[in-house]
KEKOL-190835 format. One record per residue (C-alpha): x, y, z; residue number from 1. Coordinates in steps of 0.1 Angstrom, whole numbers, plus 5000, padded with zeros to 4 digits. Example, Ala and Ser with C-alpha at 12.3 -4.5 7.8 and 13.67 -1.06 7.14 Angstrom:
<nodes>
{xx 5123 yy 4955 zz 5078 resi 1};
{xx 5137 yy 4989 zz 5071 resi 2};
</nodes>
This chain:
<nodes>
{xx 4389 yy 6441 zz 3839 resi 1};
{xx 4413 yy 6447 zz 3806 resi 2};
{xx 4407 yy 6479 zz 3792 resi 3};
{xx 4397 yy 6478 zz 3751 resi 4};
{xx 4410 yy 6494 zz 3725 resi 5};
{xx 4388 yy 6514 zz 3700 resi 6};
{xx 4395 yy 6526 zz 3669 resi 7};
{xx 4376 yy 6549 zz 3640 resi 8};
{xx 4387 yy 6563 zz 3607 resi 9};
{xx 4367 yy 6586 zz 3595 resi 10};
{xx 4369 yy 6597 zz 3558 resi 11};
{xx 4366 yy 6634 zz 3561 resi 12};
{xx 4345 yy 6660 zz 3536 resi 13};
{xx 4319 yy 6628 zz 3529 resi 14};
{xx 4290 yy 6655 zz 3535 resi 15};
{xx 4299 yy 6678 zz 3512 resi 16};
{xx 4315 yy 6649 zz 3489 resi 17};
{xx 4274 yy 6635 zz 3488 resi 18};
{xx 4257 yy 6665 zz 3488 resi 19};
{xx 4273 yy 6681 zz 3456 resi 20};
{xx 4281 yy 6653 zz 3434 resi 21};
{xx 4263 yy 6626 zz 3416 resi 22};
{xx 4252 yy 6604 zz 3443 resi 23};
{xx 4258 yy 6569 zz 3428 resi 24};
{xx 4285 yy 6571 zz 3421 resi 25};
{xx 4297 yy 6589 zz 3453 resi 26};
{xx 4279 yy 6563 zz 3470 resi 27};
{xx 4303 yy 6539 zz 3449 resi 28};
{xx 4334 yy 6559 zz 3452 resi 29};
{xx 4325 yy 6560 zz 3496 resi 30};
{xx 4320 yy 6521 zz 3496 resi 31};
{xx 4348 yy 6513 zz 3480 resi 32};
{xx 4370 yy 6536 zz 3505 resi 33};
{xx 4356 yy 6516 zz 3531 resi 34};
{xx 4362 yy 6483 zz 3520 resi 35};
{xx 4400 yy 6491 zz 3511 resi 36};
{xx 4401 yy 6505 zz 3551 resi 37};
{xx 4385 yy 6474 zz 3562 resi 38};
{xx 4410 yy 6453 zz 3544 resi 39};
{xx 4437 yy 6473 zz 3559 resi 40};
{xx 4428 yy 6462 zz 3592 resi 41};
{xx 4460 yy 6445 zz 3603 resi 42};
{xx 4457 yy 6443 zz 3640 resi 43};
{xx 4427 yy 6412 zz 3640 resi 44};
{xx 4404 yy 6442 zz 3650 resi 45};
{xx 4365 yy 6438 zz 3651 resi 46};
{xx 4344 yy 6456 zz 3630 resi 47};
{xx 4311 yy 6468 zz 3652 resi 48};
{xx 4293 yy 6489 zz 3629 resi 49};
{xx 4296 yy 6509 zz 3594 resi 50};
{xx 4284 yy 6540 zz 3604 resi 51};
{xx 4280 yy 6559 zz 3569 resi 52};
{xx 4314 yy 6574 zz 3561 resi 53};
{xx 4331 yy 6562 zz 3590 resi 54};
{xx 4338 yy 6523 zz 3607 resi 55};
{xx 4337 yy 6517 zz 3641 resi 56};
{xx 4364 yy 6490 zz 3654 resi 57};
{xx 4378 yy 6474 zz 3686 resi 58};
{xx 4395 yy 6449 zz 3705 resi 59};
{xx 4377 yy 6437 zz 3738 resi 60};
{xx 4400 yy 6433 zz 3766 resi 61};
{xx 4435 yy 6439 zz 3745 resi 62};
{xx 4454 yy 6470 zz 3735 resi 63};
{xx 4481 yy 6469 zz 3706 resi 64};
{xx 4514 yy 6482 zz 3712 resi 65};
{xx 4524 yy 6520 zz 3704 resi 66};
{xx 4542 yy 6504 zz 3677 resi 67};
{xx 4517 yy 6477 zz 3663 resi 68};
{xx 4493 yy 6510 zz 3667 resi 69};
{xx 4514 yy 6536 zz 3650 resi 70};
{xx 4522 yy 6504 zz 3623 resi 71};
{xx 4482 yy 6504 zz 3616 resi 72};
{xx 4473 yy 6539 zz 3616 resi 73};
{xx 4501 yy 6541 zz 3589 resi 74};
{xx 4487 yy 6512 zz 3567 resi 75};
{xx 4453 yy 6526 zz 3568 resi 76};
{xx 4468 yy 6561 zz 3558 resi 77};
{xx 4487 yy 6547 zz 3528 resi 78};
{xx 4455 yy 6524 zz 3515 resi 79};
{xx 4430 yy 6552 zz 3519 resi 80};
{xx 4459 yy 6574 zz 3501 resi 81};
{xx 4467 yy 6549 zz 3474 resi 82};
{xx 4433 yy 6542 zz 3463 resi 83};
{xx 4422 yy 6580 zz 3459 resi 84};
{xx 4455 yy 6579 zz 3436 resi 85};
{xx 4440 yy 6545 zz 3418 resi 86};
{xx 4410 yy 6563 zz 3415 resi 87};
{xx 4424 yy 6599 zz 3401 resi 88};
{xx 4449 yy 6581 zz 3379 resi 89};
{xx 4424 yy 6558 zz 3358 resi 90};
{xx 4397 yy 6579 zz 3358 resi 91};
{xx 4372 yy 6581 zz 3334 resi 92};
{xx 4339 yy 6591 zz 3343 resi 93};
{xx 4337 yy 6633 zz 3341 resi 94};
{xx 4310 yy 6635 zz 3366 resi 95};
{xx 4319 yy 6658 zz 3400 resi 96};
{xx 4318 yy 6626 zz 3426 resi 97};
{xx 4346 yy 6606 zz 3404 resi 98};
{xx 4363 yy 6644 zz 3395 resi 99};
{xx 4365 yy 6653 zz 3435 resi 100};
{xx 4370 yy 6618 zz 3453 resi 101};
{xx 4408 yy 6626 zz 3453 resi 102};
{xx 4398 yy 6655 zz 3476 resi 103};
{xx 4387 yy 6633 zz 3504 resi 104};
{xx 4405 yy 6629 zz 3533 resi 105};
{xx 4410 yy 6604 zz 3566 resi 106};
{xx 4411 yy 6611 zz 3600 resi 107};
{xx 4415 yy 6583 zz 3627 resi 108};
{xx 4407 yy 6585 zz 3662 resi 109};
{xx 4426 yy 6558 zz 3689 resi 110};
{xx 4409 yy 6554 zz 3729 resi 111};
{xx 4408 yy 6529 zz 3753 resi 112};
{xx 4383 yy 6521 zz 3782 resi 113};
{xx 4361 yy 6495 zz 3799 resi 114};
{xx 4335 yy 6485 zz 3775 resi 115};
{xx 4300 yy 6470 zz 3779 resi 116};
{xx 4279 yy 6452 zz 3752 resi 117};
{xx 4244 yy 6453 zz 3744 resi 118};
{xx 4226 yy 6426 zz 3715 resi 119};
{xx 4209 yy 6440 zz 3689 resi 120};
{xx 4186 yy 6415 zz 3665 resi 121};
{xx 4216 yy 6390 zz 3673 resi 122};
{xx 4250 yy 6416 zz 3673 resi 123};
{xx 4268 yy 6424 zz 3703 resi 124};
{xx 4275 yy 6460 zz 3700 resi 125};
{xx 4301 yy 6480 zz 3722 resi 126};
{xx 4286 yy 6500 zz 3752 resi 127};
{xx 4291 yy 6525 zz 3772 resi 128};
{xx 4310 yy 6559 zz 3781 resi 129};
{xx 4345 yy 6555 zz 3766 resi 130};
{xx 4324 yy 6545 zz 3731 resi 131};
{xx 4305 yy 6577 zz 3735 resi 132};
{xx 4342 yy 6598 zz 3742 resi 133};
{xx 4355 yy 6578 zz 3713 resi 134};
{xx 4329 yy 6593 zz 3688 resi 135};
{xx 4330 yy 6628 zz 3709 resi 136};
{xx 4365 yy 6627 zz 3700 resi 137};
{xx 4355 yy 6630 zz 3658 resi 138};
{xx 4343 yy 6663 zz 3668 resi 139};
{xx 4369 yy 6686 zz 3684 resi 140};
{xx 4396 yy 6715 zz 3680 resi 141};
{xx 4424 yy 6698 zz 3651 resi 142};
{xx 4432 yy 6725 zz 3624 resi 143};
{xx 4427 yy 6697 zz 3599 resi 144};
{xx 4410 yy 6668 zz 3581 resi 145};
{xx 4439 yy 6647 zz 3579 resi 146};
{xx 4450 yy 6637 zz 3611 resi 147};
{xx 4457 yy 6607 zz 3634 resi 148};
{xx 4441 yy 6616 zz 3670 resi 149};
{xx 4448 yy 6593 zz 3704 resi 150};
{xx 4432 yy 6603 zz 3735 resi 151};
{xx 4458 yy 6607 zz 3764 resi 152};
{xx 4444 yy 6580 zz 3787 resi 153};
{xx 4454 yy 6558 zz 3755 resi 154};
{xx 4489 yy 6570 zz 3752 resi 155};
{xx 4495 yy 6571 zz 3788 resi 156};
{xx 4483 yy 6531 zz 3787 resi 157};
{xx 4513 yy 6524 zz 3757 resi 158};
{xx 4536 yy 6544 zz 3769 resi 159};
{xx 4538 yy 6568 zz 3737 resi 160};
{xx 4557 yy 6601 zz 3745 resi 161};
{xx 4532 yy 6630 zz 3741 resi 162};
{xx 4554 yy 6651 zz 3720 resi 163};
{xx 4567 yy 6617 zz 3701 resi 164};
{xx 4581 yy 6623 zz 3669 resi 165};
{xx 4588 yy 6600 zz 3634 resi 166};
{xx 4592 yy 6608 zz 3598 resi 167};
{xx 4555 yy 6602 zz 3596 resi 168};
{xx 4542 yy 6617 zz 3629 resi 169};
{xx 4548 yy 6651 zz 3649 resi 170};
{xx 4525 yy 6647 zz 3677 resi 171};
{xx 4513 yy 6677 zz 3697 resi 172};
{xx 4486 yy 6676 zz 3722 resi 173};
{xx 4451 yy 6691 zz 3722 resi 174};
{xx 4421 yy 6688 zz 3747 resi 175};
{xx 4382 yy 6696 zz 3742 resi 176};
{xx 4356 yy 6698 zz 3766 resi 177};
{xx 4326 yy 6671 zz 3759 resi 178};
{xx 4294 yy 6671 zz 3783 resi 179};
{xx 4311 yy 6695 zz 3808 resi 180};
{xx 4343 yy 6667 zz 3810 resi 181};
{xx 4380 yy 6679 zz 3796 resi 182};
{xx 4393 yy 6651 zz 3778 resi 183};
{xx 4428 yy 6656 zz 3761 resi 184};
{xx 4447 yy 6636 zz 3733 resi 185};
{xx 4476 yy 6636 zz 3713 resi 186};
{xx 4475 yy 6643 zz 3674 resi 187};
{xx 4493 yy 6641 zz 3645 resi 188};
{xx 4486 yy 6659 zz 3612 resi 189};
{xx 4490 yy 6634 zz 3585 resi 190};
{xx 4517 yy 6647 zz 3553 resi 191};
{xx 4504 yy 6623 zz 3525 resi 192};
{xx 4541 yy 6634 zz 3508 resi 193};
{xx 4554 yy 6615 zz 3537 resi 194};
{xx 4532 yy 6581 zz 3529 resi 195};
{xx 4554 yy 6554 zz 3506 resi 196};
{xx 4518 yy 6545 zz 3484 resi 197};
{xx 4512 yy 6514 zz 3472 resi 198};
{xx 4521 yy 6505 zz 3437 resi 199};
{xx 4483 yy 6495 zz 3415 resi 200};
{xx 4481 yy 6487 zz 3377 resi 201};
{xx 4476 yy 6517 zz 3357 resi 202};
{xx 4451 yy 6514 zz 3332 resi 203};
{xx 4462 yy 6510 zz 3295 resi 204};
{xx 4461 yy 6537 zz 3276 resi 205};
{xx 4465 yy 6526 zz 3235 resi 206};
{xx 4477 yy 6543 zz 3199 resi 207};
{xx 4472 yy 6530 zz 3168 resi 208};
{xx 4492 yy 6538 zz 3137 resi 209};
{xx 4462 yy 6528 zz 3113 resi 210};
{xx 4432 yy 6548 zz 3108 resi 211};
{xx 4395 yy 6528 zz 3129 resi 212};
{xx 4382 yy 6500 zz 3103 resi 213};
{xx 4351 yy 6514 zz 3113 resi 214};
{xx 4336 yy 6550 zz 3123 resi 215};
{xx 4303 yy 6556 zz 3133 resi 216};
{xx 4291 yy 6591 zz 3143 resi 217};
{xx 4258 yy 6600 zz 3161 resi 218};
{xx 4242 yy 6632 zz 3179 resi 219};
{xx 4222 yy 6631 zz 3212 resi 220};
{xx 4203 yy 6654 zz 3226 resi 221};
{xx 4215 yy 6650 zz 3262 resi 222};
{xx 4246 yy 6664 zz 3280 resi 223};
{xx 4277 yy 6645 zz 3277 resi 224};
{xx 4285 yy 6636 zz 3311 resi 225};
{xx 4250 yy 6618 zz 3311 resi 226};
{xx 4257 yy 6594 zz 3277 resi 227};
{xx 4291 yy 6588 zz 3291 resi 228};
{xx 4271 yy 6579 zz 3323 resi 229};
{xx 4247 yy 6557 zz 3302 resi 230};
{xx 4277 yy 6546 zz 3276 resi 231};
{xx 4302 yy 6532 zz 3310 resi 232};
{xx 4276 yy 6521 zz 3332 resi 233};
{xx 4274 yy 6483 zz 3328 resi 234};
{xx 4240 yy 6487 zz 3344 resi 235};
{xx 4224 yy 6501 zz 3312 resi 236};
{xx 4239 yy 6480 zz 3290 resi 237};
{xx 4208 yy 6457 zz 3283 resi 238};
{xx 4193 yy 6481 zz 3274 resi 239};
{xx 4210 yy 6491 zz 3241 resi 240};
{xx 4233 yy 6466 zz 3238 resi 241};
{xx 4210 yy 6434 zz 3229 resi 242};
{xx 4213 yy 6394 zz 3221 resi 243};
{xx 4232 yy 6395 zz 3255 resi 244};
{xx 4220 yy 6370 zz 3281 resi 245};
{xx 4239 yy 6385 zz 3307 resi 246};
{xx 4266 yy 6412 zz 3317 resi 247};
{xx 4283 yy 6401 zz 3348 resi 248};
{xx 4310 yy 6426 zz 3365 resi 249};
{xx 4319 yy 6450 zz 3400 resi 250};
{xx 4283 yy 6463 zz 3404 resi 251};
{xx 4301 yy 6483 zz 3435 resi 252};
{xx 4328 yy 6498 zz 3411 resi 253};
{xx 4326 yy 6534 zz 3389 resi 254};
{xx 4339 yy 6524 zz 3357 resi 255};
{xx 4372 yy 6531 zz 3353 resi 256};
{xx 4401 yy 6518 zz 3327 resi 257};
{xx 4414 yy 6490 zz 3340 resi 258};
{xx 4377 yy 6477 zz 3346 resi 259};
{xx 4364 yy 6445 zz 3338 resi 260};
{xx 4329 yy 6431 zz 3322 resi 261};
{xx 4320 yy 6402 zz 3307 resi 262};
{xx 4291 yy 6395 zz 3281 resi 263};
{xx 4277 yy 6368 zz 3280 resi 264};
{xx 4258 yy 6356 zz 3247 resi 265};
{xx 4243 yy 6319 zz 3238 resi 266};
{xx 4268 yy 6302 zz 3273 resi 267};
{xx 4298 yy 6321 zz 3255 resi 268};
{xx 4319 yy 6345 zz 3280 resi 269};
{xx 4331 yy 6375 zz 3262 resi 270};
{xx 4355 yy 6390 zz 3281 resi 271};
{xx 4363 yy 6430 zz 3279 resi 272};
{xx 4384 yy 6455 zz 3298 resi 273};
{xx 4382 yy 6488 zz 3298 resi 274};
{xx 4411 yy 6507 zz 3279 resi 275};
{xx 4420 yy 6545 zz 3273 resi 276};
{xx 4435 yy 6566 zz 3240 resi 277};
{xx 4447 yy 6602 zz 3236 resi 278};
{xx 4410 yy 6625 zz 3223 resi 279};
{xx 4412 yy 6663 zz 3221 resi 280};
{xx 4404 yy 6689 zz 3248 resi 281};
{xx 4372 yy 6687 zz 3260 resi 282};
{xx 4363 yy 6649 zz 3244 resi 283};
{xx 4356 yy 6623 zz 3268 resi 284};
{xx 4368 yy 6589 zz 3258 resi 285};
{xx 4358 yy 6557 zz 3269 resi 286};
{xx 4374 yy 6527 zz 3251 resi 287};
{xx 4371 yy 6486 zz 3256 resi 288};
{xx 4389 yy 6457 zz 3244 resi 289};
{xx 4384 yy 6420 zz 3241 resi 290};
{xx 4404 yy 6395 zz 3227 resi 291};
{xx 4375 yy 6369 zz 3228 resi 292};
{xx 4355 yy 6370 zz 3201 resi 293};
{xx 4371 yy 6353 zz 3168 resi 294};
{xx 4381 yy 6355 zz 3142 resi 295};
{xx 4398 yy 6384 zz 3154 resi 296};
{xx 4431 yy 6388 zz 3177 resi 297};
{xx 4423 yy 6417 zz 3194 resi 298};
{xx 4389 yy 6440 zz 3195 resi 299};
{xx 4389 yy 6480 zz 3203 resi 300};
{xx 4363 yy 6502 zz 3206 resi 301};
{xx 4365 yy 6536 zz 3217 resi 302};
{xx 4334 yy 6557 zz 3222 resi 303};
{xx 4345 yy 6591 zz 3224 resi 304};
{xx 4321 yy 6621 zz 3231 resi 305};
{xx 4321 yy 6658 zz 3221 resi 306};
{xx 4301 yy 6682 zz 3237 resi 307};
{xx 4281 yy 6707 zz 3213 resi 308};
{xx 4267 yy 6726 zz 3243 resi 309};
{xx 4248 yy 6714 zz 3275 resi 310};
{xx 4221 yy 6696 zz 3265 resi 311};
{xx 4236 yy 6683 zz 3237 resi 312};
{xx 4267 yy 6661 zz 3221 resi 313};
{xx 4282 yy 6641 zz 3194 resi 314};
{xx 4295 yy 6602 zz 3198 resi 315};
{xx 4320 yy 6589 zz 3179 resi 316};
{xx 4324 yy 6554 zz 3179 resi 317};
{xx 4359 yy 6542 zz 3162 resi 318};
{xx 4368 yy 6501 zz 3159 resi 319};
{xx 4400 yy 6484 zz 3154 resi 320};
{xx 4404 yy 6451 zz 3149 resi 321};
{xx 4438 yy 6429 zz 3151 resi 322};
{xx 4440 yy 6397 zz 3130 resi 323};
{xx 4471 yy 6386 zz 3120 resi 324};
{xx 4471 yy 6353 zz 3103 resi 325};
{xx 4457 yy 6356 zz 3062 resi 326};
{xx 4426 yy 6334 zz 3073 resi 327};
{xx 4412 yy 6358 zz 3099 resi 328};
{xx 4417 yy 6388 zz 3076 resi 329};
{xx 4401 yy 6368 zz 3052 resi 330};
{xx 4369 yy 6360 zz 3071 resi 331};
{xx 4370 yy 6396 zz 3085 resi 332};
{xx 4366 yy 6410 zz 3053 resi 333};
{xx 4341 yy 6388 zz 3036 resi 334};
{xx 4317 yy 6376 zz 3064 resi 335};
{xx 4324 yy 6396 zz 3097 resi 336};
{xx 4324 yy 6430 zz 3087 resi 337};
{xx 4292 yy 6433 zz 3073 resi 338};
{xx 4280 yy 6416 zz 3105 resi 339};
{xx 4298 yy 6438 zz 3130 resi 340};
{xx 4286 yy 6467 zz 3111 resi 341};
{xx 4252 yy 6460 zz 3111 resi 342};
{xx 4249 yy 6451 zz 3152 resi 343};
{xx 4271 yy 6483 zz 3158 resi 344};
{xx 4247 yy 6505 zz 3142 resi 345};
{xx 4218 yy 6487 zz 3155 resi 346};
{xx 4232 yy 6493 zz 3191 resi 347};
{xx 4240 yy 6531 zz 3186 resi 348};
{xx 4203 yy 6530 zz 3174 resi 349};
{xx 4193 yy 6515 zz 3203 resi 350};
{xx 4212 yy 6542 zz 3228 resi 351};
{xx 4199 yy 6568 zz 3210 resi 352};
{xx 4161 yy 6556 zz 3219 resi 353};
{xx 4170 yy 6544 zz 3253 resi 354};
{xx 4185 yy 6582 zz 3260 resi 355};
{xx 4160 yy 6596 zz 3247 resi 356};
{xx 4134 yy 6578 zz 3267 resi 357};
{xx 4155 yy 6588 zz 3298 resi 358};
{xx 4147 yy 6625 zz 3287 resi 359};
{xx 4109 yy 6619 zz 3289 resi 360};
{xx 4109 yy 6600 zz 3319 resi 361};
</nodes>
C-alpha cells in the first residue's frame, strides 16, 4: 500500500490569543486565518477536520515532491503572513484581539504513513498511528512558534537532505520521545523577513481641505472601545440606525477600512465602504463613504471618538458631502440638508439609548 501524506498548520499562541482578548472578534480574526490557509492549499490536498486553531490535511495514497512540498509550506507562510499584515495595516477596531492578531504565528507539521479511515455521521476520517504521531509531532522540543517541521521517515521518502538549506529554510534535525517511541524530524525556523508577502489593497485614508458641512457631538457613558464596538459592528446597526430594511455585508469579518456594507432602504442598495482620516492621539476614528445616495457625488462620515476616562467618551460625528454640478448643490441646500440633519440626529439619539440599554442589561 502507498504511503499518505499528512499535513497541519497550526496557528501558534491561539490560547492565549482567545483567552485575553475580546472573544468575537478573536473568534473572527482565527476564522479568517483559517480560510486564507485553506485557500492556500495548492497541492489538491483534503481537508479532514478543523480542529479549532489548527486544520488537519492529507493526500491518501500520494506524497508531493520535496519541491511541490517545500513550494506549499512557503505559500501557506506568505498567506498566513500577508493577511496578519492586511489585518495590522487597515485596522481599525482598538480592541486587544484586532490590536494582537499580528502577534500570531504558524507552525506546520509534514509526515507520511499508511492511513486507515473510519465514517463518522457520513465523513471518512483518517485513522490510525501515523495520524496520532502527526498530531504528537505539534507538541515537541522547537525553540519556536514559527517553524516548518517534517518527520524524518517523510524526508527520507522525498529524498530532502536533512541539513538542506534555501534562502527560506535552514533545516536542522530534532527528535522527541512520544508514548515511549523516538521519533525524529527535520525543522526549519521560519524568518517572515525572508517571505516575498503578497501585495492587498490598503484602505483609503482621506483629507479634506473644507471644514464637515455638518458636526454633531454627543457624550456616552460607556468606554470607547465598546461604542466603537457598537459604532463598526454592522451587527448593531438596526438597532440605531432605522428605516433600513436590511444591512447585508462579511458577517465573518472585524471591521476594517477597506470594508464593505450595504443598506438597504425601500429595494434601494446603498452601498458604503469603510474609509480612514488623520484624528489626534488617543481618538479613534471610524469613517464610511458612499457614493449612492443622490443628489450627492460623494458621502463621508467619520465618527470619531475621544475618551474622557474609562467608563466614559465623547463622539464626534463630522459629514462631507461632494456635489459638483449647480443643481445638486442646489437641492443639497434647500431640501436635503434639513433632512440629513434631522435622521443624523435622530440616529445619534438612537445609539445613545441603545448603549445605554447595553449598560443595564
Amino acid at each position: 500500500m502507498s504511503k499518505s501524506f499528512l499535513f497541519i498548520p497550526d496557528i501558534s499562541g491561539f490560547t492565549k490569543f482567545i483567552q485575553t482578548t475580546e472573544v468575537e472578534h478573536s473568534q473572527h480574526v482565527i476564522a479568517e486565518l483559517l480560510e486564507v490557509l485553506i485557500a492556500a492549499n495548492t497541492q489538491d490536498l483534503e481537508l479532514a477536520e478543523i480542529e479549532g486553531d489548527a486544520l488537519f490535511f492529507y493526500k491518501e495514497g500520494e506524497i508531493p515532491s520535496q519541491e511541490r512540498l517545500l513550494a506549499q509550506i512557503e505559500t501557506m507562510f506568505t498567506a498566513f503572513y500577508s493577511h496578519l499584515k492586511l489585518l495590522e495595516t487597515n485596522r481599525i477596531c482598538p480592541c486587544n484581539a484586532c490590536a494582537s492578531a499580528p502577534n500570531l504565528q504558524l507552525k506546520i507539521v509534514a509526515h507520511c504513513g499508511d492511513l486507515q479511515f473510519i465514517e463518522v455521521q457520513g465523513n471518512r476520517k483518517p485513522f490510525g498511528k501515523h495520524v496520532i504521531e502527526a498530531h504528537r509531532l505539534l507538541k515537541n522540543s522547537v525553540d519556536s512558534e514559527n517553524y516548518a517541521l517534517i518527520s524524518k521517515e517523510l524526508a527520507s521518502t522525498i529524498e530532502l537532505p536533512i541539513y538542506y538549506w534555501s534562502k527560506l529554510y535552514r533545516f536542522k534535525e530534532g527528535k522527541d520521545i512520544y508514548d515511549e517511541k523516538e521519533v525524529e524530524y527535520i525543522y526549519s525556523v521560519i524568518d517572515q523577513g525572508k517571505l516575498k508577502l503578497n501585495t492587498f489593497l490598503q484602505g483609503k485614508k482621506v483629507s479634506f481641505d473644507k471644514p464637515p458641512q455638518f458636526v454633531f457631538e454627543k457624550e456616552f457613558p460607556i468606554s470607547a472601545r465598546s461604542l466603537m464596538e457598537y459604532i463598526t459592528n454592522y451587527t448593531y446597526r438596526h438597532h440605531w440606525a432605522k428605516g433600513v430594511d436590511k444591512f447585508e455585508y462579511n458577517e465573518n469579518e472585524v471591521t476594517r477600512v477597506g470594508s464593505e456594507h450595504v443598506c438597504v432602504i425601500n429595494g434601494k442598495h446603498l452601498n458604503f465602504i469603510a474609509v480612514t482620516k488623520d484624528v489626534c492621539k488617543g481618538q479613534f476614528v471610524y469613517g464610511e463613504m458612499t457614493s449612492s445616495p443622490p443628489p450627492v457625488d460623494k458621502l463621508y462620515q467619520f465618527y470619531i471618538v475621544t475618551p474622557t476616562s474609562e467608563a466614559s467618551c465623547k463622539l464626534k460625528l463630522e459629514t462631507y458631502w461632494e456635489a459638483k454640478s449647480p443643481l445638486k448643490k442646489l437641492a443639497m441646500t434647500l431640501l436635503i440638508k434639513k433632512i440629513f440633519r434631522k435622521n443624523t440626529q435622530s440616529a445619534l439619539n438612537n445609539l445613545a439609548q441603545f448603549t445605554a440599554e447595553q449598560l443595564s442589561a
